[in-house]
ChimeraX commands (.cxc) that place a marker at each C-alpha (Angstrom):
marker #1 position -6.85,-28.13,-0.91 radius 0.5
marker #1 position -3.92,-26.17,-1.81 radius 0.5
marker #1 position -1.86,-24.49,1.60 radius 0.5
marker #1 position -1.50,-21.11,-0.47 radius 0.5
marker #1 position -5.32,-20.33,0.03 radius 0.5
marker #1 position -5.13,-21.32,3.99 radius 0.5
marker #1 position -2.11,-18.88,4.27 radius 0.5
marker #1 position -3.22,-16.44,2.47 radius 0.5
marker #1 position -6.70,-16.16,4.51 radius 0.5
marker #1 position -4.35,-16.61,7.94 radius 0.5
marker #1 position -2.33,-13.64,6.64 radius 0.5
marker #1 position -5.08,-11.02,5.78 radius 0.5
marker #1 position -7.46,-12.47,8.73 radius 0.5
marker #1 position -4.43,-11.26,11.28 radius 0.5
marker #1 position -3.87,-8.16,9.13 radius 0.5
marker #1 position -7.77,-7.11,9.11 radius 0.5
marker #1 position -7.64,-8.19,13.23 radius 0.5
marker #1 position -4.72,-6.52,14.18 radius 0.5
marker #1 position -4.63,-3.17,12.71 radius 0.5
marker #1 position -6.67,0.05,13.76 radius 0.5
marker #1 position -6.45,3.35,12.50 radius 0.5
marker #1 position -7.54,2.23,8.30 radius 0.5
marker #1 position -5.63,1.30,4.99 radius 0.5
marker #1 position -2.15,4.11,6.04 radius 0.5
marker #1 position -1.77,2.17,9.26 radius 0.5
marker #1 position -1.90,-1.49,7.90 radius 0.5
marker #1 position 0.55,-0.82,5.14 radius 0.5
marker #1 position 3.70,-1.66,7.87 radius 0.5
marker #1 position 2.14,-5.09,9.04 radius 0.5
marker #1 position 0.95,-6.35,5.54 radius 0.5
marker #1 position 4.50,-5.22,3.98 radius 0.5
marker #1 position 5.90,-7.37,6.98 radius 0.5
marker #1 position 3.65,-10.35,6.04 radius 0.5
marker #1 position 3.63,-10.69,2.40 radius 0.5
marker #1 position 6.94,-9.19,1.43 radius 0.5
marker #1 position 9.73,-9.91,4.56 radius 0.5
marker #1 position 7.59,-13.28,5.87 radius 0.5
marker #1 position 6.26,-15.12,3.16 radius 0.5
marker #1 position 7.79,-13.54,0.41 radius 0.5
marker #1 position 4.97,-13.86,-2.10 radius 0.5
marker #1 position 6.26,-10.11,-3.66 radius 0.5
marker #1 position 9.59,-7.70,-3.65 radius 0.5
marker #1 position 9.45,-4.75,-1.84 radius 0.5
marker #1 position 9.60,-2.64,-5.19 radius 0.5
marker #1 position 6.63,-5.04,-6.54 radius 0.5
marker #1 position 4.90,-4.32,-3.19 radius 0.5
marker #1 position 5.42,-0.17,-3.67 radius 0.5
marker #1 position 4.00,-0.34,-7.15 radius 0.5
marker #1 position 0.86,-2.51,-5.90 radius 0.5
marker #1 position 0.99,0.28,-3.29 radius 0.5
marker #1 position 0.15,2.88,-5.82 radius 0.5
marker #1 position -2.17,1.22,-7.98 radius 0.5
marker #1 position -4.36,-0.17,-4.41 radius 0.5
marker #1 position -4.24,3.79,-3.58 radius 0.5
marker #1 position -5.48,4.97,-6.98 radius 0.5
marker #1 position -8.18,2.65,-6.79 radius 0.5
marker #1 position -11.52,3.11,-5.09 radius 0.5
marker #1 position -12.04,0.95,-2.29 radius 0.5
marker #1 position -10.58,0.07,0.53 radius 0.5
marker #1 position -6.53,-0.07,0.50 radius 0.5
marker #1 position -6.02,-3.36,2.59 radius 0.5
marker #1 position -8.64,-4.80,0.66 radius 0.5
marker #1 position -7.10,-3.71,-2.40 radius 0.5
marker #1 position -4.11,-4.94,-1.89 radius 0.5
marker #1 position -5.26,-8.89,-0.48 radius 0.5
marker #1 position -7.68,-8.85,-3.48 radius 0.5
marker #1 position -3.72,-8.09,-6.06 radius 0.5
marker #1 position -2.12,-10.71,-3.84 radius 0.5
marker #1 position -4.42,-13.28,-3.97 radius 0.5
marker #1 position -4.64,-12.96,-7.66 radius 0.5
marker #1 position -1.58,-12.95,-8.71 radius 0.5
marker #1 position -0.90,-16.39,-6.15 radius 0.5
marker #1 position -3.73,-18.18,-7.22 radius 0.5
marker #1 position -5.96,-15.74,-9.50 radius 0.5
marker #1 position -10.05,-15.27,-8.79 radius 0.5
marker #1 position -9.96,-17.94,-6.07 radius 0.5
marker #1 position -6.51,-16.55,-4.41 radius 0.5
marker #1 position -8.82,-13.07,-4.35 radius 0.5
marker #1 position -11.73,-14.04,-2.85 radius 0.5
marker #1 position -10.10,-16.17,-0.16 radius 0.5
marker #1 position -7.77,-13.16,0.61 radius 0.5
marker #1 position -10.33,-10.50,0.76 radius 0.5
marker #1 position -12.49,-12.61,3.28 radius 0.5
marker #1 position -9.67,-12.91,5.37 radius 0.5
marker #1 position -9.30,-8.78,5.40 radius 0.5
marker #1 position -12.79,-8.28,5.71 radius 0.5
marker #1 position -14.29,-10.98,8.22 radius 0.5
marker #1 position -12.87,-9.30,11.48 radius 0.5
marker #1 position -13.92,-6.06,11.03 radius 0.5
marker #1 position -17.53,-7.38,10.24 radius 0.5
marker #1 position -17.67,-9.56,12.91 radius 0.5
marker #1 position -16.49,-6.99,15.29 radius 0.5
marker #1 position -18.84,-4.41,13.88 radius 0.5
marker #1 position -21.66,-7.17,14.22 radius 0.5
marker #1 position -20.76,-7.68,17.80 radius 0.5
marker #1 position -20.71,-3.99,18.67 radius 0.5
marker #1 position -24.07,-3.44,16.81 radius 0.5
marker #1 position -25.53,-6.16,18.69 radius 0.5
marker #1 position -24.38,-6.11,22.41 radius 0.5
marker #1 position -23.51,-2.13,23.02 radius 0.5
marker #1 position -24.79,1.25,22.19 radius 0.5
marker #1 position -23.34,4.46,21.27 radius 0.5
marker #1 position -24.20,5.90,24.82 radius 0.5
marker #1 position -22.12,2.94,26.40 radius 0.5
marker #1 position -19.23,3.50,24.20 radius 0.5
marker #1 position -19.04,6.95,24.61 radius 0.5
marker #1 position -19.80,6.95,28.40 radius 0.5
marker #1 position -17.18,4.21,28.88 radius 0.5
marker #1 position -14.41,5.52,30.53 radius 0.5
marker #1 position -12.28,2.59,29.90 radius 0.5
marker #1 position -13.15,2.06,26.16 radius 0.5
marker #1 position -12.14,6.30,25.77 radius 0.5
marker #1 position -8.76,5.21,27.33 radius 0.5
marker #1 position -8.20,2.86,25.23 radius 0.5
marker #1 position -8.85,4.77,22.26 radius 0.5
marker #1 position -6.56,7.10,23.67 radius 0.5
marker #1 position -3.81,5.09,24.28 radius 0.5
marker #1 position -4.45,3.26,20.61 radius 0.5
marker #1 position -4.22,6.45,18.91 radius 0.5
marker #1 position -0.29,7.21,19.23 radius 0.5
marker #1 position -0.12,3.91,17.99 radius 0.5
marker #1 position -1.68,4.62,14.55 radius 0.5
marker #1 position 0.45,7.92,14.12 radius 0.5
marker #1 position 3.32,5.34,14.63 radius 0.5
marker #1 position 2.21,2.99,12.36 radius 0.5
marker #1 position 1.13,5.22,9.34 radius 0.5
marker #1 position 4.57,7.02,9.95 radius 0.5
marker #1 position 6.38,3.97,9.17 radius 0.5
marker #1 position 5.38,2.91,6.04 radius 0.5
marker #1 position 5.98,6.42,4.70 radius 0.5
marker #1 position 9.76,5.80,5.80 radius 0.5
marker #1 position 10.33,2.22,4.19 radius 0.5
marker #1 position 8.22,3.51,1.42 radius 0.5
marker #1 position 10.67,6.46,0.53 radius 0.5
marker #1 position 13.59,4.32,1.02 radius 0.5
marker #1 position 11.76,1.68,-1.43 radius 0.5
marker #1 position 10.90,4.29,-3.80 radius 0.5
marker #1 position 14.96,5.86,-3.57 radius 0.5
marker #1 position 14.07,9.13,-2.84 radius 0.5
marker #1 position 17.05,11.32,-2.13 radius 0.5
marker #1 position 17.69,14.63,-0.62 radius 0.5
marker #1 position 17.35,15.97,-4.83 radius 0.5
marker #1 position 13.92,14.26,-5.00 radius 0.5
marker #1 position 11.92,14.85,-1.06 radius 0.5
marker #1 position 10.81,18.20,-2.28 radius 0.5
marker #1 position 8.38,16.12,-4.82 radius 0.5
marker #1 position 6.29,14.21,-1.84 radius 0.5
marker #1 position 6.71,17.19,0.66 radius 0.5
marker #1 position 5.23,19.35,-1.73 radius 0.5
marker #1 position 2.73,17.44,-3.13 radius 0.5
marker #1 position 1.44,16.46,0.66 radius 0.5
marker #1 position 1.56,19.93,1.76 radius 0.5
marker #1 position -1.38,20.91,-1.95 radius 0.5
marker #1 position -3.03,17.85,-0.88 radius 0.5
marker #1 position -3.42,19.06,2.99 radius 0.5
marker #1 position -4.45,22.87,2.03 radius 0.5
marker #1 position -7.27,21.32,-0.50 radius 0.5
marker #1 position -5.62,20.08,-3.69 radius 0.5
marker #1 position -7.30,17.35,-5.43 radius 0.5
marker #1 position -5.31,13.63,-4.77 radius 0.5
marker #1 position -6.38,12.69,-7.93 radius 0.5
marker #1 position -4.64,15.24,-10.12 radius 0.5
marker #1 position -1.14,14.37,-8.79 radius 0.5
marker #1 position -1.91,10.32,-9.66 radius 0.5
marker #1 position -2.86,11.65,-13.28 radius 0.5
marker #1 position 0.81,13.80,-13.39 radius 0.5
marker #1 position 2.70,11.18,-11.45 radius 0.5
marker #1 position 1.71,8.44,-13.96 radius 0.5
marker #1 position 1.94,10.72,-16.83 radius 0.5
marker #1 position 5.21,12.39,-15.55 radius 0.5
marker #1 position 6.70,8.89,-15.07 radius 0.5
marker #1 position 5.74,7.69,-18.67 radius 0.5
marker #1 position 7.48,10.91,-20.50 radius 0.5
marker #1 position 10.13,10.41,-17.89 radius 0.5
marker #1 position 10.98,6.85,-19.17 radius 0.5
marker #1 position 10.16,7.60,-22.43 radius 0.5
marker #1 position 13.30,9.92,-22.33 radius 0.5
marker #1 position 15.48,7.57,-21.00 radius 0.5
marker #1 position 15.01,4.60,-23.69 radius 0.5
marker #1 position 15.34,7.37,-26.33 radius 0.5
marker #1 position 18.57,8.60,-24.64 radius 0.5
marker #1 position 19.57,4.63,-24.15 radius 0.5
marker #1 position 18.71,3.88,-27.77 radius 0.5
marker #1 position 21.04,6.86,-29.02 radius 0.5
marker #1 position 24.07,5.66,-27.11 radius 0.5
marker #1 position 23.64,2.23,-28.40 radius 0.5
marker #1 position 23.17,3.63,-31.95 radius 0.5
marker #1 position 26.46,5.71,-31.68 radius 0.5
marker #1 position 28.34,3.20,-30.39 radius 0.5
marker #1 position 27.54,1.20,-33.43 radius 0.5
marker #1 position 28.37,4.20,-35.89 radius 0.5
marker #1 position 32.06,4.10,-34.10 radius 0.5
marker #1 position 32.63,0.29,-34.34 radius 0.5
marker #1 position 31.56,0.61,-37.73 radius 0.5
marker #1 position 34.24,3.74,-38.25 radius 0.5
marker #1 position 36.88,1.95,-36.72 radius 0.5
marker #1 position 36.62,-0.92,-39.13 radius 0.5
marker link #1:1,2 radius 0.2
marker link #1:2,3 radius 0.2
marker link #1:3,4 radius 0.2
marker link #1:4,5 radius 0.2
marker link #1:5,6 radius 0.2
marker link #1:6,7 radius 0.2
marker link #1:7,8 radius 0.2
marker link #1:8,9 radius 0.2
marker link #1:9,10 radius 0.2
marker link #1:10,11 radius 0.2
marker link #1:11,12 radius 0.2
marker link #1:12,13 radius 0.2
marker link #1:13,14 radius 0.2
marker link #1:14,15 radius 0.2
marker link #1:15,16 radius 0.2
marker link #1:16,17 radius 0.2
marker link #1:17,18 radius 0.2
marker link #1:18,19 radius 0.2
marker link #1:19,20 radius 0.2
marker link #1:20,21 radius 0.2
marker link #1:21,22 radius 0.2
marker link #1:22,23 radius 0.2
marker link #1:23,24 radius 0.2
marker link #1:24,25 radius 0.2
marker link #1:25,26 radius 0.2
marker link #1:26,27 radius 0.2
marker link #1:27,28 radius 0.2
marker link #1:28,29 radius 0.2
marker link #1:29,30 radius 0.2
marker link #1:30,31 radius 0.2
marker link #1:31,32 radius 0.2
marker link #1:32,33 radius 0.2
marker link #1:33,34 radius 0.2
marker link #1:34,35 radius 0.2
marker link #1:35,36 radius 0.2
marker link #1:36,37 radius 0.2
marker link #1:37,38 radius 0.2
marker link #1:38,39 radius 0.2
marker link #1:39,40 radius 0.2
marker link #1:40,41 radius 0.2
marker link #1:41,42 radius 0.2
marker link #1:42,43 radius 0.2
marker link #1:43,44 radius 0.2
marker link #1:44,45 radius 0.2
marker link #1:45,46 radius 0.2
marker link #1:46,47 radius 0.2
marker link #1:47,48 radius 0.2
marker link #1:48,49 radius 0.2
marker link #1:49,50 radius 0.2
marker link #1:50,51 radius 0.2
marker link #1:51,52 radius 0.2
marker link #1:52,53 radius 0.2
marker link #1:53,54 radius 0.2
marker link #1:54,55 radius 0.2
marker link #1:55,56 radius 0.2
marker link #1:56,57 radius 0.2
marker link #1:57,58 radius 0.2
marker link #1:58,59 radius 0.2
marker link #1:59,60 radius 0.2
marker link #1:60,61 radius 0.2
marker link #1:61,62 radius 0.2
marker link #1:62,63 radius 0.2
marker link #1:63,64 radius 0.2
marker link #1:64,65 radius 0.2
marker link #1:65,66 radius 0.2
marker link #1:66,67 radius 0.2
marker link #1:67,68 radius 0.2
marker link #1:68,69 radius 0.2
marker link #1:69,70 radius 0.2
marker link #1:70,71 radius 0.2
marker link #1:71,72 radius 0.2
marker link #1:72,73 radius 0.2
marker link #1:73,74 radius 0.2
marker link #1:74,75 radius 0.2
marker link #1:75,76 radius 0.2
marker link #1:76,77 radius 0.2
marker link #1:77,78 radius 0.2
marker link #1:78,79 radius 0.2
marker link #1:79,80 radius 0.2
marker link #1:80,81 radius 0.2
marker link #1:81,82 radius 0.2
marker link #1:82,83 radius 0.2
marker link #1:83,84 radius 0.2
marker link #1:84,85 radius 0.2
marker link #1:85,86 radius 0.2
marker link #1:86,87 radius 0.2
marker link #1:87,88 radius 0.2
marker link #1:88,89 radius 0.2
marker link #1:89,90 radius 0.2
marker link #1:90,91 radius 0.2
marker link #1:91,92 radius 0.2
marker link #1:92,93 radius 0.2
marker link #1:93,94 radius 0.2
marker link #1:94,95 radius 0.2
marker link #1:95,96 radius 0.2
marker link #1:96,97 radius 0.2
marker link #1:97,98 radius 0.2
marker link #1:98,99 radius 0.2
marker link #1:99,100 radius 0.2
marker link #1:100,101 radius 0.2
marker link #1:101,102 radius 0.2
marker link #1:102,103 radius 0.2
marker link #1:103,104 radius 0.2
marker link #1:104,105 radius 0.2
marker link #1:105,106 radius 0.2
marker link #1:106,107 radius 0.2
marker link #1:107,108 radius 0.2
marker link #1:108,109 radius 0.2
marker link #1:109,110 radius 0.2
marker link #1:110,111 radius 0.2
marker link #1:111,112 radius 0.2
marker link #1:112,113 radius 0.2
marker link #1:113,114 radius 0.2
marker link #1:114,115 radius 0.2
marker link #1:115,116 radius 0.2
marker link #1:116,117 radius 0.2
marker link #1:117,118 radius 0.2
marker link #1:118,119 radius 0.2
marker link #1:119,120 radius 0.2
marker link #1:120,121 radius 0.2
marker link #1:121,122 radius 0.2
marker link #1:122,123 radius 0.2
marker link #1:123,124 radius 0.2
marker link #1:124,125 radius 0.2
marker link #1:125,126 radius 0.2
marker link #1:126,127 radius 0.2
marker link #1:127,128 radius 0.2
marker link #1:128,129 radius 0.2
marker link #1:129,130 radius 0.2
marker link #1:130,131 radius 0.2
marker link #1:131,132 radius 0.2
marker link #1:132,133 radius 0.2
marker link #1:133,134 radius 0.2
marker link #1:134,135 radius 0.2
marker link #1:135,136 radius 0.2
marker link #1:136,137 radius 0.2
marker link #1:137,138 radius 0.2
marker link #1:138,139 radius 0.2
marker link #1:139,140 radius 0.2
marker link #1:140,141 radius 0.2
marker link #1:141,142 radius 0.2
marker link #1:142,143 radius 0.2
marker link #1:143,144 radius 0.2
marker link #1:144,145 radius 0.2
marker link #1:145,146 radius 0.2
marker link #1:146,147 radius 0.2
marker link #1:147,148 radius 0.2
marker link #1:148,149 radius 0.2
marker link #1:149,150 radius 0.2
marker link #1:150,151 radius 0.2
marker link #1:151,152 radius 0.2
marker link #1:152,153 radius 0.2
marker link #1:153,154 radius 0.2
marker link #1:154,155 radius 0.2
marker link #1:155,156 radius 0.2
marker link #1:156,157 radius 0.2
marker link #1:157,158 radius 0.2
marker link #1:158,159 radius 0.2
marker link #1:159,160 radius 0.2
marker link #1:160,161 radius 0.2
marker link #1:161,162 radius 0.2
marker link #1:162,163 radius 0.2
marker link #1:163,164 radius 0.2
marker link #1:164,165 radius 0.2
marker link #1:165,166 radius 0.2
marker link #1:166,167 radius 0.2
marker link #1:167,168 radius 0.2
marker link #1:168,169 radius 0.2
marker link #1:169,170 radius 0.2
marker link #1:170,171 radius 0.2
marker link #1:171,172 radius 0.2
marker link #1:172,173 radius 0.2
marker link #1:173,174 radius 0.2
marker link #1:174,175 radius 0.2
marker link #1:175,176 radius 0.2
marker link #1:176,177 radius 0.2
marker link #1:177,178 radius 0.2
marker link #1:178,179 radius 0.2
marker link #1:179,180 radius 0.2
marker link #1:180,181 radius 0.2
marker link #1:181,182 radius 0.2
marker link #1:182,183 radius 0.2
marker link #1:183,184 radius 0.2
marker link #1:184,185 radius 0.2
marker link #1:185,186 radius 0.2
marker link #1:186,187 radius 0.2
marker link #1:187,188 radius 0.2
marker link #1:188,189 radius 0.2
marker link #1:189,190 radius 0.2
marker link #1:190,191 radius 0.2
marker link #1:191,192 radius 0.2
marker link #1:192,193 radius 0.2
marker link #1:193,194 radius 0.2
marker link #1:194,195 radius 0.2
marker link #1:195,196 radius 0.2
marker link #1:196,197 radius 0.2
view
């Protein structure tokens, strides 16, 4: 059997095991695993899978192992990857569902403190993939307004959906432009080496 499909369940079963607080808090620890340790993507391939897992519906983290594991080792590289993000969660769930009840949880004064003392953690942990994402994504102090703005609609109401639509759509006329404005210089450089013959 090849080691690829061994890693790559290793790699999502300590993401899915590891990480509390959903998809925004995993995003540090997978980017650590698949991009700086094993190197399976660059860090710009690993923002665009970003936005594409985001747009999709599902689960990010699940998402994302499921783009991984295809492009490694296609259907196969998937599956394997996706069990590996899912199987810890279900097992935990299992175990929770089985052995205690909401009344124990919620009486439980140590399981509330460590809830508390998990959730700075999260705030932590979805703050720092925000920060390695902007630097991925070269945003500038000419560009921040976009995100700030666009975060600030989205917390007051707006729909998420309608800024993927002009994102992708803004991006498309956006490069449009430039090949147009790329083919023109090469097409007037050739008109003046053909003048100065």
């Amino acid at each position: 059997m090849d080691r690829i499909y061994l890693q790559l369940f290793l790699t999502f079963l300590k993401i899915g095991a590891f990480t509390f607080g959903g998809g925004w808090a995993m995003i540090s620890i997978i980017e650590r695993e698949i991009v700086d340790k094993h190197h399976w993507i660059s860090r710009e391939e690993f923002l665009d899978l970003l936005a594409i897992s985001q747009s999709m519906p599902g689960i990010l983290a699940v998402n994302i192992s499921v783009s991984i594991g295809d492009k490694l080792r296609g259907f196969k590289g998937s599956a394997v990857a996706a069990l590996g993000t899912i199987l810890p969660s279900f097992l935990i769930i299992l175990a929770i569902a089985i052995f205690l009840t909401p009344d124990i949880i919620k009486n439980n004064p140590v399981v509330s403190k460590i809830f508390m003392g998990i959730r700075p953690c999260v705030v932590a942990l979805i703050i720092a993939p925000v920060i390695t994402s902007a630097k991925a994504a070269k945003i500038s102090w000419k560009t921040v307004w976009i995100p700030v703005l666009v975060a600030g609609l989205i917390y007051i109401g707006w729909n998420p959906i309608v800024f993927i639509v002009l994102g992708g759509l803004c991006g498309y006329l956006w490069l449009s432009h430039r090949q147009k404005q790329l083919v023109g210089r090469k097409l007037t450089e050739k008109e003046r080496k053909e003048d100065g013959r």
